[in-house]
N, C-alpha and C positions, 0 to 999 in steps of 0.2 A: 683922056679927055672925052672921045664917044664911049667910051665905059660910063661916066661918069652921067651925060647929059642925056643917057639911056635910061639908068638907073634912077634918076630924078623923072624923068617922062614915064616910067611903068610905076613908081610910088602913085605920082599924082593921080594916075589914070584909075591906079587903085584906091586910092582916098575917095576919089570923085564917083567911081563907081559903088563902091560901097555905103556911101551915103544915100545915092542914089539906089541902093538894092532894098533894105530894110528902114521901115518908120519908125519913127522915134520912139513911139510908145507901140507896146506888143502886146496886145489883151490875152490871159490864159486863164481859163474857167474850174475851178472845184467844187464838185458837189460832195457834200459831206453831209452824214447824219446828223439831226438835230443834234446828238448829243455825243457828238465825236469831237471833243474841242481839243484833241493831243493832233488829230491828221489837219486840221486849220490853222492850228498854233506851228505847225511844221512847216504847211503849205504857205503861208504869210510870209515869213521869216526865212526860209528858202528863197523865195522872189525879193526880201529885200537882202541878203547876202548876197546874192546876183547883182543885184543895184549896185551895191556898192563895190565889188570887182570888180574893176571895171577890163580886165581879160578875159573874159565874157561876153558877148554883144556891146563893144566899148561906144557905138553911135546910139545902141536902142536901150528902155526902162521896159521893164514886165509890170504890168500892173493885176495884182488879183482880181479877179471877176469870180464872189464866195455867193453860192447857193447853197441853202440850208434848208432838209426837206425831211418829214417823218423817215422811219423806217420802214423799206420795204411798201412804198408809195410809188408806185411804178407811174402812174400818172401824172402826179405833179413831177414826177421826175424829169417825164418824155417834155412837158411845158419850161422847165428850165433848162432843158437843154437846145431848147431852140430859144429863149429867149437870151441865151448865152452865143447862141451860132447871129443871132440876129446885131449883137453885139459886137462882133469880127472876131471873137477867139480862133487862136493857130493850134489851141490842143486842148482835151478837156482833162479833168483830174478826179478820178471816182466814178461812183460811190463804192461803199466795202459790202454795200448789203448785194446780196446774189441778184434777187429779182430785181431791184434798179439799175444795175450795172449793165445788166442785158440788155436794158432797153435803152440805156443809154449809148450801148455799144452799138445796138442796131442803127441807130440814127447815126450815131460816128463812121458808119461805114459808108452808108449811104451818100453822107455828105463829104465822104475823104479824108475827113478832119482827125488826127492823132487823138487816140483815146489810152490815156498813160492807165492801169492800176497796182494798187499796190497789196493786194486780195487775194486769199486763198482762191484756187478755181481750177479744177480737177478739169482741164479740157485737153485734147488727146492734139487738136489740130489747133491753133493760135488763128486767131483775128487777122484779114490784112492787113486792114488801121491801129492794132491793137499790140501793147508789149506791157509784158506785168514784168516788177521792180519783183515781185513777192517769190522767193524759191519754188521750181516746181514739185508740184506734191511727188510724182515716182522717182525722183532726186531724192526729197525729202524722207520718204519710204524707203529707200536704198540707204540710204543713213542711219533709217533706225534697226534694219536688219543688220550691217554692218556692227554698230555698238551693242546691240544685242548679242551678235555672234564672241564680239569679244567680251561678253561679260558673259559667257558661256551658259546664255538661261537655254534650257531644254523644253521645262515646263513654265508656263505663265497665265494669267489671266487677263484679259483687257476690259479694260470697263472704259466705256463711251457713254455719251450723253444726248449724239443725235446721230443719223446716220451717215453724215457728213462726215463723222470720224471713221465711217466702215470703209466708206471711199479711198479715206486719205490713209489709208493702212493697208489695202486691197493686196497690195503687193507682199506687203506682211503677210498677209491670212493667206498666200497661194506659196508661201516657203514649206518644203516639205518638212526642214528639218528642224522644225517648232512642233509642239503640242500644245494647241491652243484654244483657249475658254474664254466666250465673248459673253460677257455679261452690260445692261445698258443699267445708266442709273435712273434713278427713280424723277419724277418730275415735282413731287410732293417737296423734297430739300432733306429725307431724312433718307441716308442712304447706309443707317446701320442693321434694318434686315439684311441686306445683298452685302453689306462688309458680313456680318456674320457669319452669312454660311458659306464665304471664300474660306473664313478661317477654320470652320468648320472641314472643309472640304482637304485641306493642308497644302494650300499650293503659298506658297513664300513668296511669287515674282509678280507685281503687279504693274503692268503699263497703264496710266494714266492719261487720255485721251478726251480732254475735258475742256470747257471754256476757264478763260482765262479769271474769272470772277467765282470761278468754282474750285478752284484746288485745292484753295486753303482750307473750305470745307469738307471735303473729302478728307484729307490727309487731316484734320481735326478729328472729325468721326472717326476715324480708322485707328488714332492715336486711344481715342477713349475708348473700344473695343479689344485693343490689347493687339493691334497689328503694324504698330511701331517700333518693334522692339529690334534687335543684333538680328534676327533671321529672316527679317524682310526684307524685300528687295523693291525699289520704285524707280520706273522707269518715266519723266515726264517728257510729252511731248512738246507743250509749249515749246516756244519762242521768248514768252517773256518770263519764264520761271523766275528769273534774278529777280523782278520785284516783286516777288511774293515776301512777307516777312516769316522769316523760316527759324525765328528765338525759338518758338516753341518745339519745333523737329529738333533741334541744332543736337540738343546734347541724348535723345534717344539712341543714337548709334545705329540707326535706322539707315542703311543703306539708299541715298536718293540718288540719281544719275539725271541729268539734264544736261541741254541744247541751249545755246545761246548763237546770234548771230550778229549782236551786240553786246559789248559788254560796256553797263553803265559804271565801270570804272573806268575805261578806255577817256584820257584829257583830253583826245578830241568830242568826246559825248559832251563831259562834262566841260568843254569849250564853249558849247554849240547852249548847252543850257542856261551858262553865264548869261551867255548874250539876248536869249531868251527874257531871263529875267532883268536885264540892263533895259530892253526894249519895251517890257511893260512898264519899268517905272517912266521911261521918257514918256510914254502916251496916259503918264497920270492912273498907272491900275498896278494892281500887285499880281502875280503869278502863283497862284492856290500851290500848295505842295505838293498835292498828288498830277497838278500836271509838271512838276520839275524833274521826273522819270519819262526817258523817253520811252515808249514800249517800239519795238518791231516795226509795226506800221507806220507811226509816225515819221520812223528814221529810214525807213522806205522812201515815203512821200517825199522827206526832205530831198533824198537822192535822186526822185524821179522828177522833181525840177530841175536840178543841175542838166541828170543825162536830158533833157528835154532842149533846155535852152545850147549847151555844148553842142548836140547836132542841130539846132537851126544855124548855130553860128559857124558848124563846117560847113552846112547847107550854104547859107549866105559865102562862105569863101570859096565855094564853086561853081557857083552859078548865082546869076542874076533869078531874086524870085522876090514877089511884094503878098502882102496880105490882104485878104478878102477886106471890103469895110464890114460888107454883111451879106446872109444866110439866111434862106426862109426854107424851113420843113417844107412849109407846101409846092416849094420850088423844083424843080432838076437840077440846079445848079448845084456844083462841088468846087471844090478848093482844087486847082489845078496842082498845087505844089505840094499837098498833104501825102502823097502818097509816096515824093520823093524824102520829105521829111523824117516821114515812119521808117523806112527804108535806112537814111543813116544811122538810125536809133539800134535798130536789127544788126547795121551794119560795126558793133562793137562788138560780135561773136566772133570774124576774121579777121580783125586787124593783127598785125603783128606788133606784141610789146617783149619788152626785156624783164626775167624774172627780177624780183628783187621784193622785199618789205613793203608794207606800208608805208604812204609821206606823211612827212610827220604834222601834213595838216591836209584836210580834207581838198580833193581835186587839187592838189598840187601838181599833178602830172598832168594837167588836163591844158596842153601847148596849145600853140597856135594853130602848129597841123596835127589833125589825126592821124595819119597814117605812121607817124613815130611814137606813139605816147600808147597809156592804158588810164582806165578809167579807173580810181578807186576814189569809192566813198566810205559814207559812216559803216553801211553794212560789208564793206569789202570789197575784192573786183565786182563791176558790176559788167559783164557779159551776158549777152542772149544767144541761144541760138538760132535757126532758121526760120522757126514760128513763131517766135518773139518771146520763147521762156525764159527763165533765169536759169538755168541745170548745173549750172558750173559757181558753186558757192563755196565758202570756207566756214565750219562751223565750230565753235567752243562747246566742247565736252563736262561738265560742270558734276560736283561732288558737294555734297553735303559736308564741312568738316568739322570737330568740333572745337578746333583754333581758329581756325580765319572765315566760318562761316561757309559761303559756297564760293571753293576753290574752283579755277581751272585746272583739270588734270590731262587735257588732249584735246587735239583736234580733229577734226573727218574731211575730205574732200572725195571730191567723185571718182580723180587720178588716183590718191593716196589709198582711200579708205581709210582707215582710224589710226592713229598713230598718236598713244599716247606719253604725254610729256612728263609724266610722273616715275620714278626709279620704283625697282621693285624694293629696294630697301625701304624708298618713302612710305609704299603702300605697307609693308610692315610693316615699320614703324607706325602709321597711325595704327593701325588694329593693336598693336600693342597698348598704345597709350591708351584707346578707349579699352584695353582690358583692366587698366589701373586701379583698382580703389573698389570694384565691379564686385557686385557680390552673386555670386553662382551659385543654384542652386543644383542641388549633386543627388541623384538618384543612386540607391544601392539597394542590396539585395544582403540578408543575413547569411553569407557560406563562411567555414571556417577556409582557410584564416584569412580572407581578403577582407571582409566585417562581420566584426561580431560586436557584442552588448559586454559592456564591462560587467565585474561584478557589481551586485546592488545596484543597475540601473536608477533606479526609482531614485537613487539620492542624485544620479546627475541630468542636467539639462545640456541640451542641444548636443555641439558635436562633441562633449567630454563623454558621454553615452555609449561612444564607438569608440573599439579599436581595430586592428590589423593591418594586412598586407595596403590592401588599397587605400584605408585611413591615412596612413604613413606617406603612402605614393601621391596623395592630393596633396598635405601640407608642404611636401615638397617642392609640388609643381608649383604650389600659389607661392611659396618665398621666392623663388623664381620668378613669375609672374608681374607679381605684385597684386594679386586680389584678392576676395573672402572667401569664404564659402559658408552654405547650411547643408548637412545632410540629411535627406530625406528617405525616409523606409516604404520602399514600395511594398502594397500589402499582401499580395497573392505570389511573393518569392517568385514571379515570374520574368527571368530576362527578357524577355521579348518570343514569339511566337506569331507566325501568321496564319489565320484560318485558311484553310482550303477553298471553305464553299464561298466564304463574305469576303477573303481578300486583304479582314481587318487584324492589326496588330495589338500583342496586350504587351501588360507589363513594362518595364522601362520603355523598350521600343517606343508603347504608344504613349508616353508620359513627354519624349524629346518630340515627337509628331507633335502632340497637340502644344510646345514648348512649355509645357509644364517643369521642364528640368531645363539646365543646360549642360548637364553631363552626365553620363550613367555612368557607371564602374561598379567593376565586380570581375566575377571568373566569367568575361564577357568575350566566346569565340567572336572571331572575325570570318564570317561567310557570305557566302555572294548575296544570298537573299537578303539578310542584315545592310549588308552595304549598298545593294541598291534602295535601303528604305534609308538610313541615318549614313551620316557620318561617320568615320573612324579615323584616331589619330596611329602615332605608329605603332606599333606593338612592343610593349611591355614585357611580354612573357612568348617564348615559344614551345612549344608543348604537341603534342597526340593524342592520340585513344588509345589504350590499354585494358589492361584486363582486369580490374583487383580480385583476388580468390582467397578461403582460406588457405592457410599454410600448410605445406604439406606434414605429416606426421611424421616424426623422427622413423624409421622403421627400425626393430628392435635386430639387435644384433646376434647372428646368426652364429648356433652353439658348436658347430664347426666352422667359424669364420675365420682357422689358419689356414685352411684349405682354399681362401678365395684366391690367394696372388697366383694362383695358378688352375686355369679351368680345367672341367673333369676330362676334356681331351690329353690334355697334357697331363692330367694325373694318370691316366689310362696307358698312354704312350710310356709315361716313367717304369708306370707297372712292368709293361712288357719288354720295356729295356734291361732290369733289372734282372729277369726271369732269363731274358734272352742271354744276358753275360754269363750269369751264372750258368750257363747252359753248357756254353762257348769256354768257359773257362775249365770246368769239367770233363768236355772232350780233348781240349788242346792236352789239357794235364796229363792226360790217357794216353796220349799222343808219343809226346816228347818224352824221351829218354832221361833227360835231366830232374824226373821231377816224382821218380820211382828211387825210395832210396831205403837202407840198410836198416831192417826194426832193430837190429841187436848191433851196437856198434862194436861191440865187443869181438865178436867173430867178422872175423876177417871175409870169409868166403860165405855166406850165408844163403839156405836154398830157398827163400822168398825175399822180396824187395814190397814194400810197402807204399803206396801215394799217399799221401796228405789231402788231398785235393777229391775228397768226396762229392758226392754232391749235394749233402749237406753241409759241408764245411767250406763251399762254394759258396751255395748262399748265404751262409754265415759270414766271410768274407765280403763280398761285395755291399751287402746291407750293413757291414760295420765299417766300411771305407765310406758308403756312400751317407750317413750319417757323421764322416768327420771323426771314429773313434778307432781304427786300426783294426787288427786283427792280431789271433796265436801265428800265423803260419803267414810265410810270404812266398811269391811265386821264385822258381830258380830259373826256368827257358826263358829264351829271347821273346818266345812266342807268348807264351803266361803274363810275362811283365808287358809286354804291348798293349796286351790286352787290360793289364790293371793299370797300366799308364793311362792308357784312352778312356777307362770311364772312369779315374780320379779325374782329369780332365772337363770331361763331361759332369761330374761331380759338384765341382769346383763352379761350373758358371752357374746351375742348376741352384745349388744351393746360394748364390752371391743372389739372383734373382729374386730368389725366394725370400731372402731375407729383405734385400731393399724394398720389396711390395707389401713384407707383413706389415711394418709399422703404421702406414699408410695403411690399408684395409682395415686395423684394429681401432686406428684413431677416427679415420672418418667417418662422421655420421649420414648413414644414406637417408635421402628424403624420397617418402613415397609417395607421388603427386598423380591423377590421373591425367590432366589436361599440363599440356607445354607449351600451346600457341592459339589462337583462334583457329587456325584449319583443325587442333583438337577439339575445340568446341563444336564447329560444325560436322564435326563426321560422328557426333554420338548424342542422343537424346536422354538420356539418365538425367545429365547434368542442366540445369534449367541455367539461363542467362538474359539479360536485361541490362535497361540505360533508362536514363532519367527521361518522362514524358517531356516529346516538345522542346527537347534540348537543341542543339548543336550536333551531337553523338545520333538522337532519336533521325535529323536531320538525315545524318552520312549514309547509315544505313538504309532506310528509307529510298536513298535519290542515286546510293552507288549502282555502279554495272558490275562490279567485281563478282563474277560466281560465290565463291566462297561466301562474300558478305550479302549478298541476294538470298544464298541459303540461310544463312542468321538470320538476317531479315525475317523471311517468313516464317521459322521457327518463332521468332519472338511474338511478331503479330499475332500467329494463331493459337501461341501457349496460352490455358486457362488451367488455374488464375492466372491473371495479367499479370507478366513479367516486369511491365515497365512501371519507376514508381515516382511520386512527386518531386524528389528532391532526391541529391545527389544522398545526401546525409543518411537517408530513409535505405537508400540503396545499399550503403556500406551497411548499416544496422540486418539490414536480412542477410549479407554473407556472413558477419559473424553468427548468428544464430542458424544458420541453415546446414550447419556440420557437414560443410564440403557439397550440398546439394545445390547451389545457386551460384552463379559469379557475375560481376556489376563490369559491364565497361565504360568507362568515362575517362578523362584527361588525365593525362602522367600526371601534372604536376599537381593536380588535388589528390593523387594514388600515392606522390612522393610523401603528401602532409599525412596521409591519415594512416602509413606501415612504419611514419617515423613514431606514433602514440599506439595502436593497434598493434600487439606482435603476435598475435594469430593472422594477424594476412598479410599478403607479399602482392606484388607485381608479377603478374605472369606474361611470358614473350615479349616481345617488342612493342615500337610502336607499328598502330594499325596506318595511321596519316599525317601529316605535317599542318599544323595550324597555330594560331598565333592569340594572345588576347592583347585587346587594344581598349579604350576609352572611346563612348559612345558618345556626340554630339549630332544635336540638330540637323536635319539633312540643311548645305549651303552655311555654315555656321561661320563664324570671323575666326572665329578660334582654333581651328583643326591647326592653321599652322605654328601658331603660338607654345600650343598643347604638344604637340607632335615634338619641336624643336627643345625642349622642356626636358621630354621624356629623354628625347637623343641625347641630352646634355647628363642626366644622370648615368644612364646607360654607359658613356665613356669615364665617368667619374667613377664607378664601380659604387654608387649608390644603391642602382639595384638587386645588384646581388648581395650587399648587406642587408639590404631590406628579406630579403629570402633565406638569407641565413637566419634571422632573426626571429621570423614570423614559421619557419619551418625547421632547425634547428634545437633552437633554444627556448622561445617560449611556449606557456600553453604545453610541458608536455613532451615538447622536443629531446630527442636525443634519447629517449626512455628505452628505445628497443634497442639504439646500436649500446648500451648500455649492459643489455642484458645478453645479449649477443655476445660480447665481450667474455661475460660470466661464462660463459655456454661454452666460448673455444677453449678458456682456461681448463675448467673442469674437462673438456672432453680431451685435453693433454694429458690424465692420468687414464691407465686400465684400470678399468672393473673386471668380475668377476662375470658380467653377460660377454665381456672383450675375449678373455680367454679361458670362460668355462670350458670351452672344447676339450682342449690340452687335459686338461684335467679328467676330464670323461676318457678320454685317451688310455689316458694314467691308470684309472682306474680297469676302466675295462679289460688294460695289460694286465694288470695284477692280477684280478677277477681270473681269467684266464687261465694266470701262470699256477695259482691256487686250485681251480679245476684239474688243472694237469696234474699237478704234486696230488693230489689226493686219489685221483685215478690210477697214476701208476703207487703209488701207498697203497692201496687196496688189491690192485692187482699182485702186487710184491707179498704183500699177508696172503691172500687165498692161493698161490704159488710153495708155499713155506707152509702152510696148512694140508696140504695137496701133498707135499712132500715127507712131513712129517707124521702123517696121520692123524693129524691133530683137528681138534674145529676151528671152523676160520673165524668163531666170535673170541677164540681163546689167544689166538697168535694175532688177532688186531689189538687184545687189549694188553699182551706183550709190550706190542711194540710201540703203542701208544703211552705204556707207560715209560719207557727207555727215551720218547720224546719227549714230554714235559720234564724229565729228569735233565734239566738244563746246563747242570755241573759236569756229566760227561760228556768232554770231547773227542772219546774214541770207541768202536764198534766192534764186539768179536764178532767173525767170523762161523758161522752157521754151517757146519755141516752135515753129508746126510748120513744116515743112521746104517750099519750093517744091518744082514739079515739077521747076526745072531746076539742083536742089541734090541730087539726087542722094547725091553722093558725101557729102555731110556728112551727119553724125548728128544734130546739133540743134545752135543756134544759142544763146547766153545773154546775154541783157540786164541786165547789171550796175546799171542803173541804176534796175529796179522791185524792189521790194520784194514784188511777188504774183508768185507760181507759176504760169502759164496750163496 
């Protein structure tokens, strides 16, 4: 019961007092530019969506008090705002222009009176009287670093329009890990010199830092100068990007990024606009279209009447406080309770609230007490901190797309930092889809076999003109894809090249720079200088540096080439093995007892014994065993046979050796080549060598530390003529013609194409490096990972090494030399007569020889028999030369010699011995 008649006595007390604390009507003042009719249209309708909650100041009505004054009229400004204070407003509202706001905040301070805005305003220290709804700019700055960082721009340009954007970016321009180019735009409205020479200039990433009445025109111009396209990059900073109408960007593929803090699809926006438009018809007027978009501002203002009236009304529930009637400038007097008012307003940076969503309608959370609740409005929490900023915001990250127009893809906060809501599948898949249907245009270079010109060009147009490696590798990837292509012939066959002294790129490189192409291909290495200027997808091909040379020259076969399976040390050692046994075998014989035997077997007792074992019949021996053909006589000692044991033995491996090495010696063809590796190239100057100018290869050597190729290096530089020559093609053409005086080095795999058609030249040694060809895009391109994942996909399909089989193989050519190659092993399976003329010189030279002998001892044996007989020696050679050519006898009388008292007769013949005395 005293619970109860307690609890009735502190209601009443609180009714009574409350009535008694705040007046029925609440005057609050906005000044707004003549021609700001969206922060009016807000400001209105604000104060009457208050009215009508009545959970809000439920005893008190706000009534507008709207001044409307030029821009940037500081004077009349200062006059309505005292004729505002003289009126009894509790808080004023504006202006957005700089110089009026200031003066209007002067006076707010002065007088104590709450001065709400809703304004950009770069101030380091905040107002006492004073709290802006508006983000602060080094919040808003930390945001754009943040999505910068995650859109990974390095290089960018910023184009502003006053220097009020240099401000509001300050913190931008003091990040070290930007490279940045601040260009202003022009005041004239034609701002396609300064787009020009951006594009000129080739920087892709533009921040846009512009009034809001200006975008479209920028991004217009920029569209008609060719800087809309897949490799740009646009960074807006607005707040009200969303109502830009962006038909005309939508389907360039033009990378746009924006900030929203509003989004006018959000059905609380477009709640808020309903009612809008309900409230102009009840007062008899229609609501123009372009004000049915709320921008930034407006949904500010709207917010900063709620937080306005919300803390008078926690004010009023804690203390007793009344409102001025009125305020004269030229007075001292101030609003006693102004400073406790601003104060609760501030005071929405510490309160403690519970995380959770958005309500599903605007200050739904906004209770009776403060000290449980959080404030959110149109634009989101609405917190200050100590000064009276906003720092603590939630921002929508916005994409250009070419389905739904400008998507949400993520959010930023000042806790979070950027966290985007998009999959990385999503973001694939859009780049995919805008590759669809896209027609690409493809830069190439004439090399064999990545492209070349069909026959009879002249009869075809476009890409039936070309064929090869790379040909084949594009229609590939486009049925893949899904997109066109034109190919294009760059003219100066230059892949790309950087000058030393200007810095500037030729050839393909600078055709994807100025985006003249959207792909290059060709025998395009992948190296660092390349890659820091363009793009590269994955690699295609991996490959080195080599050497291409003529071929070595069969060397002719060596007319003692039985003698190689065994070098002349070992032929030398056989020598004196031979000599040695026979030596050994001749003493042992001499030796042993066993090996003296009976010349006359007939007599039993016989007074001489006879050896066998001469030492010509030693050597005769061992060189008729050691040939495999026996002998008259054989050993009878233990000690004899050991000895012919041991070197039939020795015999036996000697000759097995010899024989498995001859076939091999006789059949193989030796090649006689000077150079086997690059360290032979560098260690001799005979031989000249070179690589294509301005290449990849010209590159390595040029920038290696390797000794060895340092020494190449400078040979090459300082060889005159100039070694090095335009084209890879030009290169192979002077090895074949330079008869072993020149050798080219460039990439295995153009080395592999041109010794499969070419069989005068080979590959010599290894590879010198490991490098890779890839497909050249745009530096920043959409496409690298589309392209990249393409190639990957052939790659495991074994596409491409069909492709390489084909283009290196079989067409054009291919296969010509292992072809003939082929011919070359067969035939060198037979001997010729260069294989084993030796033998045969052998042969001859034996006979030759053994014909010398026989006629020498002939001769000697005649003038012997002439000497003996007293005859001439021309008379008994032609004797007995005729007894030789008489080929019918097979047997010889015997010659004997003459008595003293035989005189008269010449020689005597006994018919009946078979020996010649």
């Amino acid at each position: 019961m005293r619970l109860a008649i307690f609890n009735a006595i502190f209601i009443f007390s609180y009714c009574t007092w409350r009535v008694l604390a705040l007046p029925d009507s609440i005057n609050i003042g906005g000044i707004f530019d003549a021609n700001d009719e969206r922060q009016e249209l807000a400001f209105r309708y604000a104060v009457e969506k208050i009215n009508a909650d009545r959970k809000i100041l439920p005893r008190s009505t706000l009534r507008a008090q709207i001044e409307k004054l030029p821009a940037d009229d500081s004077f009349h400004a200062s006059k309505r705002v005292c004729k505002l204070l003289r009126n009894g407003v509790a808080g004023i509202f504006g202006p957005q222009s700089e110089n009026t706001a200031n003066h209007v905040q002067s006076i707010c301070d002065a007088k104590e009176v709450p001065h709400i805005e809703t304004r950009w305003d770069y101030k380091v220290t905040g107002d006492v009287y004073s709290v802006n709804l508006y983000p602060h700019p080094p919040a808003l700055s930390q945001a754009y670093r943040d999505i910068l960082m995650q859109l990974q721009w390095k290089n960018f340009v910023i184009l502003y329009d006053s220097n009020e954007g240099l401000v509001r970016l300050q913190s931008l321009l003091q990040e070290k890990a930007f490279s940045i180019t601040i260009r202003q735009l022009t005041s004239d409205g034609d701002y396609r010199p300064l787009l020009k020479s951006i594009k000129r200039s080739g920087e892709t990433c533009i921040l846009l830092d512009v009034a809001q009445e200006t975008i479209y025109t920028v991004l217009k111009q920029a569209a008609q100068i060719g800087l809309m396209t897949d490799y740009y990059n646009y960074f807006i900073t607005s707040l009200d990007f969303n109502l830009i109408d962006i038909e005309d960007f939508r389907y360039s593929n033009t990378n746009i990024t924006s900030i929203q803090l509003i989004s006018p699809k959000d059905p609380q926006v477009q709640q808020i606009v309903d009612s809008w438009v309900q409230g102009e018809l009840r007062y008899g007027r229609s609501l123009p279209m372009h004000l049915r978009h709320i921008t930034t501002e407006a949904a500010l203002m709207y917010d900063a009447v709620h937080v306005f009236a919300k803390a008078l009304d926690d004010l009023d529930s804690s203390s007793e406080i009344g409102i001025h009637s009125e305020l004269f400038c030229e007075s001292d007097q101030t609003w006693k309770h102004g400073n406790s008012l601003i104060n609760f307003m501030k005071w929405y940076s510490s309160r403690p609230y519970g995380a959770g969503s958005r309500p599903s309608s605007p200050y739904s959370n906004m209770s009776r007490y403060p000290y449980y609740d959080r404030l959110d409005g149109l634009t989101g929490l609405i917190k200050f901190n100590t000064e009276g900023f906003r720092s603590d915001f939630q921002l929508d990250i916005l994409e250009v797309d070419v389905k739904e127009g400008l998507k949400k893809v993520g959010t930023w906060t000042q806790a979070g930092g950027v966290n985007y809501t998009r999959s990385w599948a999503e973001a694939v898949e859009t780049v995919e889809t805008n590759l669809l249907n896209k027609t690409l245009r493809v830069s190439i270079a004439l090399t064999s076999p990545y492209a070349m010109l069909k026959e009879n060009p002249e009869r075809l147009k476009g890409n039936d003109r070309y064929e090869g490696f790379c040909i084949d590798l594009i229609d590939e990837i486009a049925k893949i894809r899904g997109f066109n292509y034109t190919f294009h012939e760059v003219g100066d066959k230059n892949y790309g090249s950087k000058d030393r002294t200007t810095g500037e790129w030729n050839g393909i490189i600078r055709e994807l720079l100025d985006h003249k192409a959207d792909l290059g291909i060709v025998d395009f290495t992948i190296t660092y200088e390349r890659e820091e200027a363009v793009d590269f997808s994955m690699p295609f091909m991996n490959l080195g540096i080599s050497i291409i040379y003529k071929k070595a020259q069969k060397k002719p076969p060596n007319l003692f080439s039985f003698t190689s399976p065994f070098s002349g040390d070992v032929w030398i050692y056989m020598a004196t093995a031979y000599l040695g046994v026979s030596v050994l075998l001749f003493i042992l014989a001499r030796m042993v007892p066993e090996e003296w035997d009976n010349p006359y077997p007939c007599i039993e007792e016989p007074e001489e014994l006879e050896n066998s074992f001469t030492l010509l019949n030693c050597l005769w021996f061992i060189i008729g065993t050691f040939l495999c053909q026996g002998g008259d006589i054989a050993p009878k000692a233990v000690s004899t046979r050991i000895v012919a044991g041991i070197w039939w033995f020795f015999t036996l491996i000697m000759i097995s050796s010899y024989t498995a090495n001859l076939a091999a010696f006789l059949t193989v063809e030796r090649m006689d080549s000077p150079i086997e590796s690059a360290e032979d190239l560098a260690k001799q100057t005979k031989i000249k060598y070179g690589c294509k100018k301005d290449g990849s290869t010209y590159s390595f050597f040029r920038d290696s530390n390797i000794p060895t190729y340092q020494r190449m290096w400078a040979a090459m530089s300082n060889a005159r003529p100039s070694v090095f020559t335009e084209s890879n093609e030009a290169g192979v053409e002077r090895v074949s013609k330079s008869n072993g005086m020149y050798a080219f080095l460039m990439e295995s795999s153009t080395i592999e194409y041109v010794v499969e058609r070419k069989c005068d030249l080979t590959q010599i040694g290894g590879l010198l490096d490991s490098k890779s060809y890839g497909i050249a895009l745009p530096p920043g391109s959409p496409y690298t990972g589309p392209i990249s994942s393409a190639i990957l996909k052939l790659k495991e399909d074994g596409e491409l090494h069909i492709l390489k089989t084909r283009w290196w193989k079989e067409r054009k050519g291919g296969g010509r030399c292992v072809t003939e190659e082929s011919k070359d092993a067969a035939n060198s399976a037979e001997l010729g007569i260069q294989n084993v003329g030796g033998v045969f010189v052998v042969m001859v030279a034996g006979s030759v020889a053994a014909i010398f002998l026989a006629c020498c001892e002939f001769m000697w044996k005649a003038r012997k028999l002439a000497t003996e007989e007293g005859a001439s020696f021309g008379e008994e050679l032609r004797k007995e030369l005729l007894f030789i050519v008489n080929c019918s006898e097979s047997s010889k009388p015997v010659r004997k010699k003459s008595s003293p008292a035989e005189t008269d007769s010449s020689s005597i013949y006994d018919e009946s011995s078979s020996t010649y005395g």
